[in-house]
Each structure stands twice: as C-alpha cells, then as structure tokens.
mmCIF file of the N, C-alpha and C atoms, coordinates in Angstrom:
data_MODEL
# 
_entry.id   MODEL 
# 
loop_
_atom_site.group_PDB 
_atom_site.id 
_atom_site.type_symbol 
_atom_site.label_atom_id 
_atom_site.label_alt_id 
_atom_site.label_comp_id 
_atom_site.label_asym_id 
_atom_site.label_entity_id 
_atom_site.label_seq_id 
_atom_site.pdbx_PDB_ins_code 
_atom_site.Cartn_x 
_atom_site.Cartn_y 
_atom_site.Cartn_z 
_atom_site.occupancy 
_atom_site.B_iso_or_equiv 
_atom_site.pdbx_formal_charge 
_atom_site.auth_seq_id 
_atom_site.auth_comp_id 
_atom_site.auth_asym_id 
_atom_site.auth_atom_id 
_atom_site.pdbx_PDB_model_num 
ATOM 1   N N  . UNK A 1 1  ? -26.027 5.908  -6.087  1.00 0.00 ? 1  UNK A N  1 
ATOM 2   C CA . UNK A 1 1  ? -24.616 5.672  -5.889  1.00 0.00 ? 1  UNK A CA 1 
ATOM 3   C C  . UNK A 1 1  ? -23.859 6.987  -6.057  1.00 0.00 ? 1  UNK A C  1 
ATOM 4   N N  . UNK A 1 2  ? -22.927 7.381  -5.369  1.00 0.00 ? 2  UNK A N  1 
ATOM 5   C CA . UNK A 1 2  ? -21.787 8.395  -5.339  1.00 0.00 ? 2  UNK A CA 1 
ATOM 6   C C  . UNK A 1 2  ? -21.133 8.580  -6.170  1.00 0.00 ? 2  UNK A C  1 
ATOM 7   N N  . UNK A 1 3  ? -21.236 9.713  -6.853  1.00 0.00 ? 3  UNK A N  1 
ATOM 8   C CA . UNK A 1 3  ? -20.299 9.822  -8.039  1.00 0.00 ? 3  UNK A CA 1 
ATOM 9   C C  . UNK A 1 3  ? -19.341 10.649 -7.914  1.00 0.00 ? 3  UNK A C  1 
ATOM 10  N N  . UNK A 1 4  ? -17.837 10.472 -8.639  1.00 0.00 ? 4  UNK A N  1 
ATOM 11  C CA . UNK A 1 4  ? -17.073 11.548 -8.532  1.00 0.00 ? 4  UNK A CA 1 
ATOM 12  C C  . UNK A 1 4  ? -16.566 12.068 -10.136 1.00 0.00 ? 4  UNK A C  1 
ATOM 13  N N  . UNK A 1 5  ? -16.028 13.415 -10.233 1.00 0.00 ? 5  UNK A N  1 
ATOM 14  C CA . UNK A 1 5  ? -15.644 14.256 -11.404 1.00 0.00 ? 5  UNK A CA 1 
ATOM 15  C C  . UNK A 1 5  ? -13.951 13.216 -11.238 1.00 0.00 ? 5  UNK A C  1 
ATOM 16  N N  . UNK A 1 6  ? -14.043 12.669 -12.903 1.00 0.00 ? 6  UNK A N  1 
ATOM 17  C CA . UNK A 1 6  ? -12.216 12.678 -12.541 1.00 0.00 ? 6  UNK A CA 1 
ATOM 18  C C  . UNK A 1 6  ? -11.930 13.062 -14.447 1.00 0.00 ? 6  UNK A C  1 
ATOM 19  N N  . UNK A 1 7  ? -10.797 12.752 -14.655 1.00 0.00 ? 7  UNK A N  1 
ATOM 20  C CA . UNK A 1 7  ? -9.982  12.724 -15.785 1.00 0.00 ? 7  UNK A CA 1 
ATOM 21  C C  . UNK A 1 7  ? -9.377  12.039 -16.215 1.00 0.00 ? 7  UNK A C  1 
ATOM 22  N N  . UNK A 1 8  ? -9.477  10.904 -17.554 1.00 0.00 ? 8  UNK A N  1 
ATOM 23  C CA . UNK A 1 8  ? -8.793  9.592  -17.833 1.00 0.00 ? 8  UNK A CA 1 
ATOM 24  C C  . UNK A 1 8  ? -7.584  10.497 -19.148 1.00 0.00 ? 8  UNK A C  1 
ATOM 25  N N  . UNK A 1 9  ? -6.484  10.835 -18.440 1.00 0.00 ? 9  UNK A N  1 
ATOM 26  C CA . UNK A 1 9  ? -5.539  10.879 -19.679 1.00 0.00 ? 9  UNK A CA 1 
ATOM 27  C C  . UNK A 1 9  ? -5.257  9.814  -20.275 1.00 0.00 ? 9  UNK A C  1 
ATOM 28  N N  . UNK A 1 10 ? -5.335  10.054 -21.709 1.00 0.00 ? 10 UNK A N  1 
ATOM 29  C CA . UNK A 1 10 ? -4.786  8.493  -22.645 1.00 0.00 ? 10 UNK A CA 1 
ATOM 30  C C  . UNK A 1 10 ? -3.710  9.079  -23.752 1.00 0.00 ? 10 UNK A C  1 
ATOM 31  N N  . UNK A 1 11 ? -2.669  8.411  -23.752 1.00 0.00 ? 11 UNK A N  1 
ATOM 32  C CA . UNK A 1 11 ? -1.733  8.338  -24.588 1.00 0.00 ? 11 UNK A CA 1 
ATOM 33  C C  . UNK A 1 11 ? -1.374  7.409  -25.354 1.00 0.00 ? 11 UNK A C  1 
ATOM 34  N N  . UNK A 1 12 ? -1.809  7.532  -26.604 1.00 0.00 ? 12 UNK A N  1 
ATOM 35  C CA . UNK A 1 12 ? -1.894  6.438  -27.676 1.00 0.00 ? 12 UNK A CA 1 
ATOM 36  C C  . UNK A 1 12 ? -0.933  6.873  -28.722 1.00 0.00 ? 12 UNK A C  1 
ATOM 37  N N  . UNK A 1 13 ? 0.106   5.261  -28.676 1.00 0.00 ? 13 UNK A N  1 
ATOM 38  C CA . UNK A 1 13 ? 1.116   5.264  -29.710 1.00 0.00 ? 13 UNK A CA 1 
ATOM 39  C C  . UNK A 1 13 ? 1.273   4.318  -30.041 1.00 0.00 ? 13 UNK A C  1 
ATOM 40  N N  . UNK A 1 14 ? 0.030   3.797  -30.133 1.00 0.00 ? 14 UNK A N  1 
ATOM 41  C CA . UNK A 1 14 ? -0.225  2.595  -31.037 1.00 0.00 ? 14 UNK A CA 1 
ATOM 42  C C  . UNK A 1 14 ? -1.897  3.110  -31.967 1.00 0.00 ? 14 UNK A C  1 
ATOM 43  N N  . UNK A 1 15 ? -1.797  3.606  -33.360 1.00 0.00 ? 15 UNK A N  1 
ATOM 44  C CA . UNK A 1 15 ? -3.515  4.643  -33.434 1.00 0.00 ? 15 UNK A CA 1 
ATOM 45  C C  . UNK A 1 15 ? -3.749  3.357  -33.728 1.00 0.00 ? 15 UNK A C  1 
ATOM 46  N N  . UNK A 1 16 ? -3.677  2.142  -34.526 1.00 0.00 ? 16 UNK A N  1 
ATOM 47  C CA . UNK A 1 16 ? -4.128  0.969  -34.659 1.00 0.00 ? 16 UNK A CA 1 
ATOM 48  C C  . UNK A 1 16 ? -5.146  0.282  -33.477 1.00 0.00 ? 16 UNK A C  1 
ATOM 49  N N  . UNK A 1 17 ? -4.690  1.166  -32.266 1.00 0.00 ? 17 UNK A N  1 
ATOM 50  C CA . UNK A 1 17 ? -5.719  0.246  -31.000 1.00 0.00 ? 17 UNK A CA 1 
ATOM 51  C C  . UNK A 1 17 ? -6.760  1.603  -31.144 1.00 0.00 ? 17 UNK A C  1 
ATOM 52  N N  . UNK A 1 18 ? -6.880  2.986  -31.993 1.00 0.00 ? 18 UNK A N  1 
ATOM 53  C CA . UNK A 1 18 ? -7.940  3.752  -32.300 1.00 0.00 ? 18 UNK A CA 1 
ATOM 54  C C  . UNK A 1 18 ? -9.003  3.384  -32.308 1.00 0.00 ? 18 UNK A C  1 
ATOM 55  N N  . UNK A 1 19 ? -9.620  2.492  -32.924 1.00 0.00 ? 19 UNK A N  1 
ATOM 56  C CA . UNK A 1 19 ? -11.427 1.412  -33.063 1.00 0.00 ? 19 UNK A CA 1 
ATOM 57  C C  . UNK A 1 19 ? -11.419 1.154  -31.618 1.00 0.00 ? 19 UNK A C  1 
ATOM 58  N N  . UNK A 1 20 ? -10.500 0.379  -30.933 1.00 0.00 ? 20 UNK A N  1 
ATOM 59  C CA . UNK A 1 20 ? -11.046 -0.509 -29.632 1.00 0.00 ? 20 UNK A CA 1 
ATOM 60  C C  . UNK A 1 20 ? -11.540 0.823  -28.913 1.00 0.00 ? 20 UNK A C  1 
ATOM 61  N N  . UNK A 1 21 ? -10.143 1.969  -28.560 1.00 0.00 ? 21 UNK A N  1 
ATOM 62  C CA . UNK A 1 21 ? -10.747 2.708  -27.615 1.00 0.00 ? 21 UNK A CA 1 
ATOM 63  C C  . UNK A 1 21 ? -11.995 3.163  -27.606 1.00 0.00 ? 21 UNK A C  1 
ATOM 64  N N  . UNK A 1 22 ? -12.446 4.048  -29.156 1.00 0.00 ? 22 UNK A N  1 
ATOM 65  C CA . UNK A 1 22 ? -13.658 4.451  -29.236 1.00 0.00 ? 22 UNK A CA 1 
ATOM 66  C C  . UNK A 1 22 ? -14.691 3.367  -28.720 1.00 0.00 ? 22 UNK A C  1 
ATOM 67  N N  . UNK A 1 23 ? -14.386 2.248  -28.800 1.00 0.00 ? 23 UNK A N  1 
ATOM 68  C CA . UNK A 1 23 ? -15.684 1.423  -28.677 1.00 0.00 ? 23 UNK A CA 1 
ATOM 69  C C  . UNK A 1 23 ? -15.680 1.302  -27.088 1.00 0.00 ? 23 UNK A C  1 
ATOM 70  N N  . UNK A 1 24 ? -14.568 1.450  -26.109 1.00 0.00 ? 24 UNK A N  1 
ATOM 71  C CA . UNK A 1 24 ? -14.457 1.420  -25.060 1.00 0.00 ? 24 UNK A CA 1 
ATOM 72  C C  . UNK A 1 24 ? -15.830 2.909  -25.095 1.00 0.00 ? 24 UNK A C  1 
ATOM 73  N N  . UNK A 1 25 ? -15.266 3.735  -24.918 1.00 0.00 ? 25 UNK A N  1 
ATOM 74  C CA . UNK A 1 25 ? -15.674 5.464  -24.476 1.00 0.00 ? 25 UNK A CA 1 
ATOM 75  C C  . UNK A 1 25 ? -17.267 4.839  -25.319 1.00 0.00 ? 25 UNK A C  1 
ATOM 76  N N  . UNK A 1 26 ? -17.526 4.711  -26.169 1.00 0.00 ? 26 UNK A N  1 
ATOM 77  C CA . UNK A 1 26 ? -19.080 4.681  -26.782 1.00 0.00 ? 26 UNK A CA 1 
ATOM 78  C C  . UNK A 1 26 ? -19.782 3.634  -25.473 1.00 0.00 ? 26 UNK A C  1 
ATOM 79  N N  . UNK A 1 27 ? -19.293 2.614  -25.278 1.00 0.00 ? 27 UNK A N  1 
ATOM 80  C CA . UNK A 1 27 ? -19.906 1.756  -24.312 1.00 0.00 ? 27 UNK A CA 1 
ATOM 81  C C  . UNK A 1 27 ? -19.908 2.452  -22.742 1.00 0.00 ? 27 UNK A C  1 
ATOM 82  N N  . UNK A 1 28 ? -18.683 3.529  -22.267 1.00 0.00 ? 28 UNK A N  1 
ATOM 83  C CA . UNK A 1 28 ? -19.520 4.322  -21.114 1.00 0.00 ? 28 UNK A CA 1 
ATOM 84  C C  . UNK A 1 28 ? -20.118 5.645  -21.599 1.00 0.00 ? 28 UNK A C  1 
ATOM 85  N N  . UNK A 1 29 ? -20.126 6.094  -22.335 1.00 0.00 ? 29 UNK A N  1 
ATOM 86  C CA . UNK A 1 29 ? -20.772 7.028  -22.970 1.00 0.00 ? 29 UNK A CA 1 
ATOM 87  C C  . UNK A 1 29 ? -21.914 7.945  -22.275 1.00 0.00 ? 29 UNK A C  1 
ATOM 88  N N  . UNK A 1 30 ? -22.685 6.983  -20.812 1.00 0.00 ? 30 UNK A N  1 
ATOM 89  C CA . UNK A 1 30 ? -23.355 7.884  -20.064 1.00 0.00 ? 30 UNK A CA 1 
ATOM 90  C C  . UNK A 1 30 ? -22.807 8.441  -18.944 1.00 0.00 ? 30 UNK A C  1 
ATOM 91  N N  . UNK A 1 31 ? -21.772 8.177  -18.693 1.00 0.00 ? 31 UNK A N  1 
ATOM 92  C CA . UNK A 1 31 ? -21.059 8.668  -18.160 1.00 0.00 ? 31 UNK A CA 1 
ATOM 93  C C  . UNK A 1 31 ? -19.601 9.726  -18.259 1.00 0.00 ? 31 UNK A C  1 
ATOM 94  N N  . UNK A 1 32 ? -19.741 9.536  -19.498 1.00 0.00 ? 32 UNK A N  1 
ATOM 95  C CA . UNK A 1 32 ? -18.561 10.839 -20.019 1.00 0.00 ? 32 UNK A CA 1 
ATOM 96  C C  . UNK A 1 32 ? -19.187 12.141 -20.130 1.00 0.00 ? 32 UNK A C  1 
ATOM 97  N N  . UNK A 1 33 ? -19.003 13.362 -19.551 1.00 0.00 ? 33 UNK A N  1 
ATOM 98  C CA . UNK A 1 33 ? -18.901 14.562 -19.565 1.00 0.00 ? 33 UNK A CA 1 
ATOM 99  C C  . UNK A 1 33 ? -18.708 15.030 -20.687 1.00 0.00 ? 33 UNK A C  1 
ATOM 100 N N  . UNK A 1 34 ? -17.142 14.807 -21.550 1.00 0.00 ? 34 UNK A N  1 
ATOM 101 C CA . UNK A 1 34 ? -16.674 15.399 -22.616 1.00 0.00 ? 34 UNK A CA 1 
ATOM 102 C C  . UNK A 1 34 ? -15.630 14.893 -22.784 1.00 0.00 ? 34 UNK A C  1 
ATOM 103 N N  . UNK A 1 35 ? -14.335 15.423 -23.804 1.00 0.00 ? 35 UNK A N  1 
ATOM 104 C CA . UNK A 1 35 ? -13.982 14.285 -24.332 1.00 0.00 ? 35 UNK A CA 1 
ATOM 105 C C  . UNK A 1 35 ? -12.803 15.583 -25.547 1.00 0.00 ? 35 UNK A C  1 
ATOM 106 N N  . UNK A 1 36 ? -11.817 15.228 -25.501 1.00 0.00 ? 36 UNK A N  1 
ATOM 107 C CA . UNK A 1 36 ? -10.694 16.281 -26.403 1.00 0.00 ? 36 UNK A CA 1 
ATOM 108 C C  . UNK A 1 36 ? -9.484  15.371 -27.133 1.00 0.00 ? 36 UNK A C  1 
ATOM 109 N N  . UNK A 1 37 ? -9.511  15.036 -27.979 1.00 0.00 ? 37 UNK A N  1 
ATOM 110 C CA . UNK A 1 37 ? -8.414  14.593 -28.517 1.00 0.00 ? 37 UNK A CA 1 
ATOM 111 C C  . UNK A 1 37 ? -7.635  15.314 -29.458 1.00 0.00 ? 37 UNK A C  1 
ATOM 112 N N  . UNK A 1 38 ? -6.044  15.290 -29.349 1.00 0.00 ? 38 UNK A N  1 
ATOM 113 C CA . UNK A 1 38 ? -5.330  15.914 -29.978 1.00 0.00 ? 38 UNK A CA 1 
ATOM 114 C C  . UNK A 1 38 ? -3.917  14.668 -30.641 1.00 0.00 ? 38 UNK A C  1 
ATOM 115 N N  . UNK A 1 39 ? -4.224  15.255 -31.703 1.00 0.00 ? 39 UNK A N  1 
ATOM 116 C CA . UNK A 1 39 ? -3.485  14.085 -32.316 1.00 0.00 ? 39 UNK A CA 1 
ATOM 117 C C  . UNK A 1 39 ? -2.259  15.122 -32.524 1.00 0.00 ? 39 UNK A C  1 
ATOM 118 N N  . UNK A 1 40 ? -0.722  14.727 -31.856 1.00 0.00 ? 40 UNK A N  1 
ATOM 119 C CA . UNK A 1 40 ? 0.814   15.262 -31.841 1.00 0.00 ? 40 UNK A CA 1 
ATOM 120 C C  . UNK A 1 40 ? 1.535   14.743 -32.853 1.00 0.00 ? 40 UNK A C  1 
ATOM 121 N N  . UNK A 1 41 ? 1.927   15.124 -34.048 1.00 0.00 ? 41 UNK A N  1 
ATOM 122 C CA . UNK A 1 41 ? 2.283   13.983 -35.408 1.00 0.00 ? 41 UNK A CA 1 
ATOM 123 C C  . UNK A 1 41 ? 3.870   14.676 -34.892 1.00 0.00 ? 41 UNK A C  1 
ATOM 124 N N  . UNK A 1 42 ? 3.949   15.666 -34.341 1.00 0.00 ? 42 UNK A N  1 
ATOM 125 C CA . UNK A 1 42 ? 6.037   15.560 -33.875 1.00 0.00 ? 42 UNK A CA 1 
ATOM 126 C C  . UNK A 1 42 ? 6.512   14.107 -33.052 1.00 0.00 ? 42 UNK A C  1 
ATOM 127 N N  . UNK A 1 43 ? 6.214   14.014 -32.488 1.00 0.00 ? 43 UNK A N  1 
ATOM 128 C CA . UNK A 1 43 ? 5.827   12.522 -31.498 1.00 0.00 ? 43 UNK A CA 1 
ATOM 129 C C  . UNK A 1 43 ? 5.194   11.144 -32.408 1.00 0.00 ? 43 UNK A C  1 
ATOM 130 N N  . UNK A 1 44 ? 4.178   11.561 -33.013 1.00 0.00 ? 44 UNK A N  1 
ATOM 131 C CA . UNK A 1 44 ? 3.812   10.399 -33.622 1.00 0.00 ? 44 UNK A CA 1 
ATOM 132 C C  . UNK A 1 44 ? 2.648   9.797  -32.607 1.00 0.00 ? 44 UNK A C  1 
ATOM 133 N N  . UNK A 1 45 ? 1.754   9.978  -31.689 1.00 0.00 ? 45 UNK A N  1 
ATOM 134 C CA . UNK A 1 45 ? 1.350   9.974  -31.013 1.00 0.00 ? 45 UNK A CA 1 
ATOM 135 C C  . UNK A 1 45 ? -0.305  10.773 -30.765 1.00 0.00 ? 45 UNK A C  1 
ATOM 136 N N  . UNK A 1 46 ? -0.767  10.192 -30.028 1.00 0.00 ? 46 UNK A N  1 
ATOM 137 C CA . UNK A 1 46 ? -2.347  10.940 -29.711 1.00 0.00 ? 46 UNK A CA 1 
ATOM 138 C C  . UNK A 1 46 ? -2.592  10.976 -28.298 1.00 0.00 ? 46 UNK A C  1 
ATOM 139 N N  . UNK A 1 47 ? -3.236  12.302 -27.965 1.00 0.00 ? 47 UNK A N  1 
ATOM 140 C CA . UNK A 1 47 ? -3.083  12.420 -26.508 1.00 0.00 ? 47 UNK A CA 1 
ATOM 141 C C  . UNK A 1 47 ? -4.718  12.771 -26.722 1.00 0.00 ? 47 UNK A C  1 
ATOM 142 N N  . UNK A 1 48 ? -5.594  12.154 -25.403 1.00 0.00 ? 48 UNK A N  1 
ATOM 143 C CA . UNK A 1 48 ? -6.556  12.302 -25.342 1.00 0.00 ? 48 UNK A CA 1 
ATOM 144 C C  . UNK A 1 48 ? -7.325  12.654 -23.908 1.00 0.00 ? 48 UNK A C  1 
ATOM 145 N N  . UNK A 1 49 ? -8.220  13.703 -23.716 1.00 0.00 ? 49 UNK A N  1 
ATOM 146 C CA . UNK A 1 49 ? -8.420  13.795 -22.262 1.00 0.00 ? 49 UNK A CA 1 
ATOM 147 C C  . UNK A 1 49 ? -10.108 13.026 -22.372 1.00 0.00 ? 49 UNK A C  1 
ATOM 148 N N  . UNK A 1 50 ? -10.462 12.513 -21.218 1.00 0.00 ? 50 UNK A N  1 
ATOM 149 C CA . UNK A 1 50 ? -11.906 12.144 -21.012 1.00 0.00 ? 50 UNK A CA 1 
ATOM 150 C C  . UNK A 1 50 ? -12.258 12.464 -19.626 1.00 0.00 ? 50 UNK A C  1 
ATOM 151 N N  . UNK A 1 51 ? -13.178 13.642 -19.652 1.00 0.00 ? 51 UNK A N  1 
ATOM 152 C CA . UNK A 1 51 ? -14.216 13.949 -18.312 1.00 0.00 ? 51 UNK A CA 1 
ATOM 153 C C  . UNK A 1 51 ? -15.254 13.262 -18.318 1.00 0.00 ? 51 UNK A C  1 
ATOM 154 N N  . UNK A 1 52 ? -15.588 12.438 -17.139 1.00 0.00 ? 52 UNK A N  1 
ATOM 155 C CA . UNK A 1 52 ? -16.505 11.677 -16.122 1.00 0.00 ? 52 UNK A CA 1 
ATOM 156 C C  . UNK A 1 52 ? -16.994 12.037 -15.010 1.00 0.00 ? 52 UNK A C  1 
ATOM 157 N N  . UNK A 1 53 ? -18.115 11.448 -14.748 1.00 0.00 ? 53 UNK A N  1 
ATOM 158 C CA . UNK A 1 53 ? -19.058 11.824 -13.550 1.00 0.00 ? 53 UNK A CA 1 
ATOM 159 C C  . UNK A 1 53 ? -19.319 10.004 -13.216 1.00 0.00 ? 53 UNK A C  1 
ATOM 160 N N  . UNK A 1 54 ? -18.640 9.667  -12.651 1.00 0.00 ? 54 UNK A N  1 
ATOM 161 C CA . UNK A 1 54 ? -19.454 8.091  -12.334 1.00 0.00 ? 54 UNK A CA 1 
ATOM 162 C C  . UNK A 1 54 ? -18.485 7.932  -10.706 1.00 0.00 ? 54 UNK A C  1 
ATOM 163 N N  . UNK A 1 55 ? -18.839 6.159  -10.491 1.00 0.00 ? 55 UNK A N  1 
ATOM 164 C CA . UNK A 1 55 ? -18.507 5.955  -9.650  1.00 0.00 ? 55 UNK A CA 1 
ATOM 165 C C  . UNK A 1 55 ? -17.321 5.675  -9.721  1.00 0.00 ? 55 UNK A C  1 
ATOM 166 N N  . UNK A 1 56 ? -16.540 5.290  -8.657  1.00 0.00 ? 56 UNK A N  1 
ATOM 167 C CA . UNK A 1 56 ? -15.389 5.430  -8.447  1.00 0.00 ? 56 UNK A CA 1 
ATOM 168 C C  . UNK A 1 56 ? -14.859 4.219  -9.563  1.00 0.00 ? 56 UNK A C  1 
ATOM 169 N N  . UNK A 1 57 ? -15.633 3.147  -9.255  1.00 0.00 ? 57 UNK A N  1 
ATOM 170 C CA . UNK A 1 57 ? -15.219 1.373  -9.910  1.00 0.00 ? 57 UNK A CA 1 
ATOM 171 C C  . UNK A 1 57 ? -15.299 1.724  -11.556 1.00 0.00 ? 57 UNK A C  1 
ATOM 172 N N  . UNK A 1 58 ? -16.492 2.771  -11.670 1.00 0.00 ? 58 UNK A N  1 
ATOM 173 C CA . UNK A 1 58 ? -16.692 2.676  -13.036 1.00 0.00 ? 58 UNK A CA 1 
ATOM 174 C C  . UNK A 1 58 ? -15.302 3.392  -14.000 1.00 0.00 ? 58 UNK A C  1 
ATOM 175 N N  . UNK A 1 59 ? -15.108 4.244  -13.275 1.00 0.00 ? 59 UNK A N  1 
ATOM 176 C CA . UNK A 1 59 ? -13.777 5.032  -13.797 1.00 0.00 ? 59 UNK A CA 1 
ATOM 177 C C  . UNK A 1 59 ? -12.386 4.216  -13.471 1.00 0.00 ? 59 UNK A C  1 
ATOM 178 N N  . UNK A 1 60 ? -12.257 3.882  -12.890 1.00 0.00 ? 60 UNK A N  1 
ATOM 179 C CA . UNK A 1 60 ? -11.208 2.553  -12.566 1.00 0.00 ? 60 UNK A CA 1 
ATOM 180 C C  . UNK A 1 60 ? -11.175 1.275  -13.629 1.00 0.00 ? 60 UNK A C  1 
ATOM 181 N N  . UNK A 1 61 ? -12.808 1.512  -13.540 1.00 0.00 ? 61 UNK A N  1 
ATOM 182 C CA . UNK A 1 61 ? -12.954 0.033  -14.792 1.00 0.00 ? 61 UNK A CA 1 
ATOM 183 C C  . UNK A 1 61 ? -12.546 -0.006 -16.247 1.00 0.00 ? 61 UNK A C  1 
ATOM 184 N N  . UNK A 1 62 ? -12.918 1.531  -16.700 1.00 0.00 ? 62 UNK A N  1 
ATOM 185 C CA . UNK A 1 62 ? -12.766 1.912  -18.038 1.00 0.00 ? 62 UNK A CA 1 
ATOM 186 C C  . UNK A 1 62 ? -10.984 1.967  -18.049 1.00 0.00 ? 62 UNK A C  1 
ATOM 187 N N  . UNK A 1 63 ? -10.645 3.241  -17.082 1.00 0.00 ? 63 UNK A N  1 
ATOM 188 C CA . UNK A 1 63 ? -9.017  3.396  -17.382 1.00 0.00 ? 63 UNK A CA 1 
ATOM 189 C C  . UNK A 1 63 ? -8.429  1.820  -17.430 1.00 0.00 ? 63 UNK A C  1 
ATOM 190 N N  . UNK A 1 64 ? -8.748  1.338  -16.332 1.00 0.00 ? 64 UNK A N  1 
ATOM 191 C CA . UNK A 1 64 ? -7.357  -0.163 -16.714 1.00 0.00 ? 64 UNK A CA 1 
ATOM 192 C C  . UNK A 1 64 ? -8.362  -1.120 -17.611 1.00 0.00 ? 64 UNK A C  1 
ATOM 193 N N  . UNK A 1 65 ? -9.388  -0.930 -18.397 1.00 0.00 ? 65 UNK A N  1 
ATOM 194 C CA . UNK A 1 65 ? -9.824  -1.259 -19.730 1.00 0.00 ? 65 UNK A CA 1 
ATOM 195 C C  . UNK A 1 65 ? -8.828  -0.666 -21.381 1.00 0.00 ? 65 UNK A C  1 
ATOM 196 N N  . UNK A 1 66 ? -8.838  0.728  -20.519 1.00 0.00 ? 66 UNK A N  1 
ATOM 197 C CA . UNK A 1 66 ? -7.771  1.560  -21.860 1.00 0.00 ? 66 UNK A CA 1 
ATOM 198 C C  . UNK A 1 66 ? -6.834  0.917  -21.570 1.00 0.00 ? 66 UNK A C  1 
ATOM 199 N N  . UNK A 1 67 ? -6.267  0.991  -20.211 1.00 0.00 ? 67 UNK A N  1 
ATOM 200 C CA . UNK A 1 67 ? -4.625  0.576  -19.997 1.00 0.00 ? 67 UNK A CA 1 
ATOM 201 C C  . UNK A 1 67 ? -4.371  -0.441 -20.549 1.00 0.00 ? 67 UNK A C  1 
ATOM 202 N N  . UNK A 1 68 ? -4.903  -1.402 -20.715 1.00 0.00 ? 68 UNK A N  1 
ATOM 203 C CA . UNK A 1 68 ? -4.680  -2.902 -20.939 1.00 0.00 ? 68 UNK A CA 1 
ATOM 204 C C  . UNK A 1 68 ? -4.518  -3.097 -22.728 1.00 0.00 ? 68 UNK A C  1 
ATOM 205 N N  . UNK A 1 69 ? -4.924  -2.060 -23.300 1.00 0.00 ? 69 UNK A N  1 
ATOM 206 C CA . UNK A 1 69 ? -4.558  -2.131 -24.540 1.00 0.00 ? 69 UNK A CA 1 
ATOM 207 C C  . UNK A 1 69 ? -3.071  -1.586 -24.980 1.00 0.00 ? 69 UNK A C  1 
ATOM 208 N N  . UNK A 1 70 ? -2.429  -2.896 -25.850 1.00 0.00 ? 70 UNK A N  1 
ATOM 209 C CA . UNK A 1 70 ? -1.171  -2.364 -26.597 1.00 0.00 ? 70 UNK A CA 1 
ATOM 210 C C  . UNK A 1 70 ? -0.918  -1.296 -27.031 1.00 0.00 ? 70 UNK A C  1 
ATOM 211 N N  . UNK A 1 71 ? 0.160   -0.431 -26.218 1.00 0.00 ? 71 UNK A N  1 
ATOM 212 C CA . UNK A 1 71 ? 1.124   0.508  -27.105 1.00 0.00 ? 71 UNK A CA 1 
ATOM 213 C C  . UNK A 1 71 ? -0.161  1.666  -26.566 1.00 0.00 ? 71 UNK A C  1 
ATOM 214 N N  . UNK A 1 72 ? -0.783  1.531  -25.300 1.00 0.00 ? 72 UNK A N  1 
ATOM 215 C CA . UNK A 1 72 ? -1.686  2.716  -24.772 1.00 0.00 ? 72 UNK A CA 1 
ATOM 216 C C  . UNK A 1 72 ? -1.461  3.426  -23.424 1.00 0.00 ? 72 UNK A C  1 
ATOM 217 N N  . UNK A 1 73 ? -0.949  4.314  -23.086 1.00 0.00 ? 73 UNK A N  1 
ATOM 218 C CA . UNK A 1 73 ? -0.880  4.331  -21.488 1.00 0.00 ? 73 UNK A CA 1 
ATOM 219 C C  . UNK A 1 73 ? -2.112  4.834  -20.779 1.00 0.00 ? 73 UNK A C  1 
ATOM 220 N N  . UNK A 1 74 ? -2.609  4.762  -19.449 1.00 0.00 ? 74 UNK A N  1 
ATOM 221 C CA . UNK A 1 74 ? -4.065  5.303  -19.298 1.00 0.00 ? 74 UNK A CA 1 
ATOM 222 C C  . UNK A 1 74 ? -4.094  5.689  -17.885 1.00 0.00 ? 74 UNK A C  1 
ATOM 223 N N  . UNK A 1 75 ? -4.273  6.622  -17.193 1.00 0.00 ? 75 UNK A N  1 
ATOM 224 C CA . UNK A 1 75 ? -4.427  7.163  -15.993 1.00 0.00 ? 75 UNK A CA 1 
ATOM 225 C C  . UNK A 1 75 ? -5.120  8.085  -15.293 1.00 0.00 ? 75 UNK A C  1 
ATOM 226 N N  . UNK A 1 76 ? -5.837  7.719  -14.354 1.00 0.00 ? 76 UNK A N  1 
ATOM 227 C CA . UNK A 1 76 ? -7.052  8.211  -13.906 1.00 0.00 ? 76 UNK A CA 1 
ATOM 228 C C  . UNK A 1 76 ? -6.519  9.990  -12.722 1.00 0.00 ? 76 UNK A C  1 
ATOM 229 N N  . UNK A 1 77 ? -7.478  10.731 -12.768 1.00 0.00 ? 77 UNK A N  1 
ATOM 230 C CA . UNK A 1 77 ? -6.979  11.853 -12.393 1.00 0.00 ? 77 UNK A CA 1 
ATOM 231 C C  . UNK A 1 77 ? -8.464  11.861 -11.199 1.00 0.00 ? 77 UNK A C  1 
ATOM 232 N N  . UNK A 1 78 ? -8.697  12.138 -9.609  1.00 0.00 ? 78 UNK A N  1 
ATOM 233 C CA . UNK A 1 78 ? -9.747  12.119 -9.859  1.00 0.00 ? 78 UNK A CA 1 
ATOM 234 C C  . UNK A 1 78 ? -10.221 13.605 -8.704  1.00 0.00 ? 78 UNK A C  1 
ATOM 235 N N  . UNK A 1 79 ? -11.300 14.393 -8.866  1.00 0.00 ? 79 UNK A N  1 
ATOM 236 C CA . UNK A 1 79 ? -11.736 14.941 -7.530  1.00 0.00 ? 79 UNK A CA 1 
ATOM 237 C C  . UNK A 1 79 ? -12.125 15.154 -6.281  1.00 0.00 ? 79 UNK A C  1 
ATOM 238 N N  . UNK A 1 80 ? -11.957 16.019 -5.375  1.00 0.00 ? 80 UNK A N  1 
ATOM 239 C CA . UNK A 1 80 ? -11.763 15.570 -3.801  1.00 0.00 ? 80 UNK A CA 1 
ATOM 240 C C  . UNK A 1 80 ? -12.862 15.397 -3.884  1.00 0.00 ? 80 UNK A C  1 
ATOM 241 N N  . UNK A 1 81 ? -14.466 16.073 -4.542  1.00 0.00 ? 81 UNK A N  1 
ATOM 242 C CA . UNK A 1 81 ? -15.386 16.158 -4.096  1.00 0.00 ? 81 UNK A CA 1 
ATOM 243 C C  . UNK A 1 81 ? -16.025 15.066 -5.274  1.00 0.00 ? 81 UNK A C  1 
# 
C-alpha cells in the first residue's frame, strides 16, 4: 500500500485528555516517524507535532481520532510525494 510523509499538529488545552492521546500515538506507533511536544504554560496549552509515513486513511484515521477528543484541536499536514 502507498504511503505518504504528513504532519498531525495537535493543540491540547485540555492536558486532562494527555493519557487518551498517548494511547492514541502508542497504538499507531508503527507508523510514526517522530514525535515533539512542547508544552506553552503562557497560553496554558501543549502544542505537539507528529511525523508519519502511512497511508493516507491511516493518517486521517488517527487525526479525526485526536480531533474528536475534548478541548483538542488536530490537523493533518500532508506531502505531494
């Protein structure tokens, strides 16, 4: 199957949904590249990047998996190639 490079920005301002996400990212886990979180305490807030190599559905699946959690925003970034 065809894989593409993309980027799931997550913005979490709710850290209470913190456990779910990780357990999200551990469950695709063969498919994550890498992975940067920066926690912004001026904001109150956590901004997180996640690099992937999968298919298109799979990266679609995870982001509106993040998205769907309270007080999380989640959006997929992805490459031409």
């Amino acid at each position: 199957m065809e894989t593409r490079i993309a980027v799931i920005g997550i913005i979490v301002e709710d850290v209470s949904q913190s456990e779910k996400i990780n357990d999200l990212l551990s469950e695709y886990r063969k498919v994550i590249v890498g992975r940067l979180g920066i926690p912004y305490e001026k904001k109150g807030v956590c901004v997180i990047s996640v690099v992937l190599d999968a298919p298109n559905d799979t990266i679609s699946a995870l982001t509106g998996k993040i998205g769907r959690l309270p007080g999380i925003t989640a959006k997929a970034v992805y490459s031409k190639k």
